[in-house]
N, C-alpha and C positions, 0 to 999 in steps of 0.2 A: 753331799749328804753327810752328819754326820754322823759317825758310827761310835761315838762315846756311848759306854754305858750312863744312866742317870745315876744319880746317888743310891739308891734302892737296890735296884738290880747291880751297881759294885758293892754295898753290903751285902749282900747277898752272896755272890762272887766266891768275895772275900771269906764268907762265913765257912760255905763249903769246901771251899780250895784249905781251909787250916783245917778243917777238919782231917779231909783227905788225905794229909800231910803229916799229919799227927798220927793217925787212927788206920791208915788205908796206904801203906806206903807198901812196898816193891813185896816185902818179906811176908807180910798183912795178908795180900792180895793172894801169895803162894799157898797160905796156910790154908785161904778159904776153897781155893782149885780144890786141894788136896783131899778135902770133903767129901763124901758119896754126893753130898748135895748141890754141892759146887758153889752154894751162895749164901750169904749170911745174913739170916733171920735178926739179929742184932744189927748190922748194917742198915738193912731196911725200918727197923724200927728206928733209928735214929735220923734216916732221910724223913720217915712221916713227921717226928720231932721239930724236922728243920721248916716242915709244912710243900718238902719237896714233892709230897704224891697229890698233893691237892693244888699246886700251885696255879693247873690249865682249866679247872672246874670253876663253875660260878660257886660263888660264895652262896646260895641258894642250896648247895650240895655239900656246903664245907667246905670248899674251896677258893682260892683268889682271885679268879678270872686273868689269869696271864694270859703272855701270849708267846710266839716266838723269840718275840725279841730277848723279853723274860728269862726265858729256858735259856738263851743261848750260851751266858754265860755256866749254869749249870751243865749245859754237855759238853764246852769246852773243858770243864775240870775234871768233866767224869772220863774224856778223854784220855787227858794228860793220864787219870789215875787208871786208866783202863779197867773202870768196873765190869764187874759181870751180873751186879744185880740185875736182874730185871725193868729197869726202872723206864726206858725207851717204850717196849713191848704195853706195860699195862696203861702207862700216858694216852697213847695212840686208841687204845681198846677201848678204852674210857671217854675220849673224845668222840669215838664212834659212835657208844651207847649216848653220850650228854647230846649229839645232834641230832642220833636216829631213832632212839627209843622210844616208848612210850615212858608216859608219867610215873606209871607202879614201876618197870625197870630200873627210872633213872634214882628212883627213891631207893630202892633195894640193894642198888650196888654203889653208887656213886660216891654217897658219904662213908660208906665202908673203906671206900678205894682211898678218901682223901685222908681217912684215920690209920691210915698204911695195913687195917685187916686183912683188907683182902690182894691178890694180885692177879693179872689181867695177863692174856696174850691176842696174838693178834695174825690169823693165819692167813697168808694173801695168796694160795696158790702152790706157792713153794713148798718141797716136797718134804722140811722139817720145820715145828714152828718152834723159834726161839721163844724161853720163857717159858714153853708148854709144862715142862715139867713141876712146876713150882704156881701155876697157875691153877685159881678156882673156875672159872668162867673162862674160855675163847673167843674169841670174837671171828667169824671165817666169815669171809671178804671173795666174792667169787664177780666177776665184774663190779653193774650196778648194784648187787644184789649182797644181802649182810643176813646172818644168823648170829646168834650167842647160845650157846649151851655149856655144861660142863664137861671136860675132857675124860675119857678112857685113855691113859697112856697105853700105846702098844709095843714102843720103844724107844727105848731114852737115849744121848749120847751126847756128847761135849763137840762143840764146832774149831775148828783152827785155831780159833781167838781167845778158847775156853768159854765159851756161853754154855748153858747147858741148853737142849732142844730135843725135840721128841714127835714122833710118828704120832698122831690120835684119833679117836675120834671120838665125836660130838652125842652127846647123850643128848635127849629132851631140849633139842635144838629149836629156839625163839626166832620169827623173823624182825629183821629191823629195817627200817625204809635206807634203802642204801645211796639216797640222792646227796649226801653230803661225803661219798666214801671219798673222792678226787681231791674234795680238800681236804680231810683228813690225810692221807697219803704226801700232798703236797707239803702240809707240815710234818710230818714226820723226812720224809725228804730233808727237808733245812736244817732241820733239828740234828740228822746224822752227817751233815755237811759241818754242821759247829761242833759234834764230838770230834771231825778229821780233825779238824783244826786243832783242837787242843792234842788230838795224840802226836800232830806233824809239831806244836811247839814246842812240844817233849821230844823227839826226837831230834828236832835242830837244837835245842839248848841243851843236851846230856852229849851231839855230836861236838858241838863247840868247847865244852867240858874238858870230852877225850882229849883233842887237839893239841888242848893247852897243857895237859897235861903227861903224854904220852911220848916219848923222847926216843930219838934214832942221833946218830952223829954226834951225842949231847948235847942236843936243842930241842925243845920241843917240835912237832910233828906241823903242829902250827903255823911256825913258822916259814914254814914254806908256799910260797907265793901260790902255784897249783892248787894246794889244798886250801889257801883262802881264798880263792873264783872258787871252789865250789862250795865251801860253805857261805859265801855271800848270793850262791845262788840258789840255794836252799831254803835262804831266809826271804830273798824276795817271792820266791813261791810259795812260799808262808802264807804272808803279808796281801800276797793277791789272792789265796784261798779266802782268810781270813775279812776280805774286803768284798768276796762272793757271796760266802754265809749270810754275812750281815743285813747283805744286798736281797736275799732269797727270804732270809726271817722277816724282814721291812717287810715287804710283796705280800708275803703269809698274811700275815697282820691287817697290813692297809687297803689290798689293793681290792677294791669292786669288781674286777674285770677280772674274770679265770683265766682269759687267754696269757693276758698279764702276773699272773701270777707266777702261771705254769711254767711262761718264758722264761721270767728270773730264776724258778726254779731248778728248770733243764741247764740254764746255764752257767748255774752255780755247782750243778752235779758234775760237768761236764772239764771246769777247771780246776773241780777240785778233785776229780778223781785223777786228771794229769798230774796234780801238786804235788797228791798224795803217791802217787807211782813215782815219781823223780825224788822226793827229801824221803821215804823209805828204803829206796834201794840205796840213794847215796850215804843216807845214815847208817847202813850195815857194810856197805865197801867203806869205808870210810873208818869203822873201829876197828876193820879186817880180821882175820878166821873167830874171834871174839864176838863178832855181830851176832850172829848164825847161834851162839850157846844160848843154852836155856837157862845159864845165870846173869845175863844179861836183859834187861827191862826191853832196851832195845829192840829184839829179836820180837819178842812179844806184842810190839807197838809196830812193827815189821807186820805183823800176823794178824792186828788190828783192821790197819787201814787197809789192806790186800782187800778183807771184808767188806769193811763202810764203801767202799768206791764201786762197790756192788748190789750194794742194799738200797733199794728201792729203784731199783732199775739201773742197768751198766751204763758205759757210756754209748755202745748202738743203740739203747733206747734211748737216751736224752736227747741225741744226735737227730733222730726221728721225730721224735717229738717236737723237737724245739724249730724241725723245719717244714714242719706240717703247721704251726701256727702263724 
């Protein structure tokens, strides 16, 4: 199979990784924590800019009609950059509404969403919903079963990762036919398997960096045979997460058959929450008592993927799932 991006989606890519890079780099990202808000309303206006809030909508709504595959290279970068906008959360919510709502709904919120106005959350259960805080509308996800209303925050608070999220509840709560929630979830599933990836290639190329750069006996650190078997082994779990993702976004996309999709799913959650356990901890042993500081990016993308390899189910549920089908 191949897993190149097309020319579109590496302009794309490319667009928002310079941006990121430029605008959204290590000291950027501190500033905006540092916020009562914890997110930045200019940030997001300029993801609507790039037409990143509307990219999964049909063009009926303002939007492009993407799909996984589409996205993937955007959560790769929003990885690497470890956003905390919202931008996962309202995608997902939006999807919800554009498959389950009715007609007035999808008119009333959808193009809003894709003009970057408004922002979405998406509450599955879990007993804080990321995003909630900064969100107009929720979307609460209870089996087969979906509502949308607007939230009453009852308590706010910042997660491990710095997301912001919060206790709520649902005012003037809509039903929506919840017969599409499984594959909504499924993509969102792929979607946070391609941000591990880009946080795990941040991780292996800023450990590769140190390496070369960080001297004992006056030689760099790298140098030493030990420590290149385990960064070459870092990178091949990389590379096999990154070849999971892709495998999982494909599926999203293509596949008619939910058992089949699910499976690629499950199974992508499943290798890549191993990738992401083995290139995070050896990324932090590996800069040694410097990993662990909170002036290192590192530690942060540490605190990332601990997350993502939890989000939307661990690895006992994939395990389950994947051998129930």
């Amino acid at each position: 199979m191949n897993f190149d991006y097309n020319e579109e989606q590496q302009l794309l890519a490319d667009s928002v990784r310079r941006y990121l890079q430029k605008d959204y780099d290590f000291e950027a990202r501190k500033k905006i924590l540092a916020t009562p808000a914890g997110w930045s309303e200019r940030v997001w206006a300029t993801f609507a800019e790039m037409g990143l809030t509307g990219l999964p909508l049909s063009p009926d709504y303002g939007g492009f009609g993407g799909g996984a595959v589409d996205l993937m290279s955007v959560m790769e970068a929003f990885g690497e950059a470890l956003v905390v906008e919202p931008y996962l959360p309202t995608l997902l919510a939006s999807l919800v509404i554009s498959k389950s709502g009715d007609e007035k709904q999808k008119q009333s919120i959808l193009p809003l969403v894709a003009e970057g106005k408004i922002r979405l959350a998406l509450a599955m259960g879990e007993r804080g919903v990321i995003g909630a805080p900064m969100a107009d509308k929720v979307v609460l996800v209870r089996g087969k079963e979906a509502v949308i209303g607007k939230p009453t925050i009852l308590k706010s608070y910042r997660t491990v990762d710095g997301l912001a999220a919060a206790d709520i509840r649902l005012e003037k709560a809509e039903p929506l036919d919840g017969s599409a929630i499984e594959q909504v979830l499924d993509f969102g599933a792929a979607l946070s398997c391609a941000e591990a990836v880009g946080a795990m290639k941040f991780a292996c190329d800023t450990t590769l960096e140190y390496l070369k750069t960080r001297k004992q006996f006056g030689v760099p650190i790298g140098a030493f045979q030990a420590l290149q078997h385990r960064m070459v082994d870092m990178f091949i779990a990389q590379e096999q997460a990154r070849s999971m993702a892709c495998l999982a976004c494909s599926k999203v996309d293509s596949s008619e058959n939910a058992a089949d999709r699910a499976r690629a799913v499950s199974a992508a959650k499943i290798k890549i929450a191993d990738s992401a356990r083995h290139i995070s901890q050896e990324s932090v042993q590996l800069h040694g008592g410097m990993g662990m500081s909170e002036e290192l990016k590192v530690s942060h993308t540490f605190r990332r993927l601990t997350v993502l390899l939890r989000r939307f189910g661990d690895v006992d549920h994939h395990l389950a799932r994947f051998a129930s089908l």
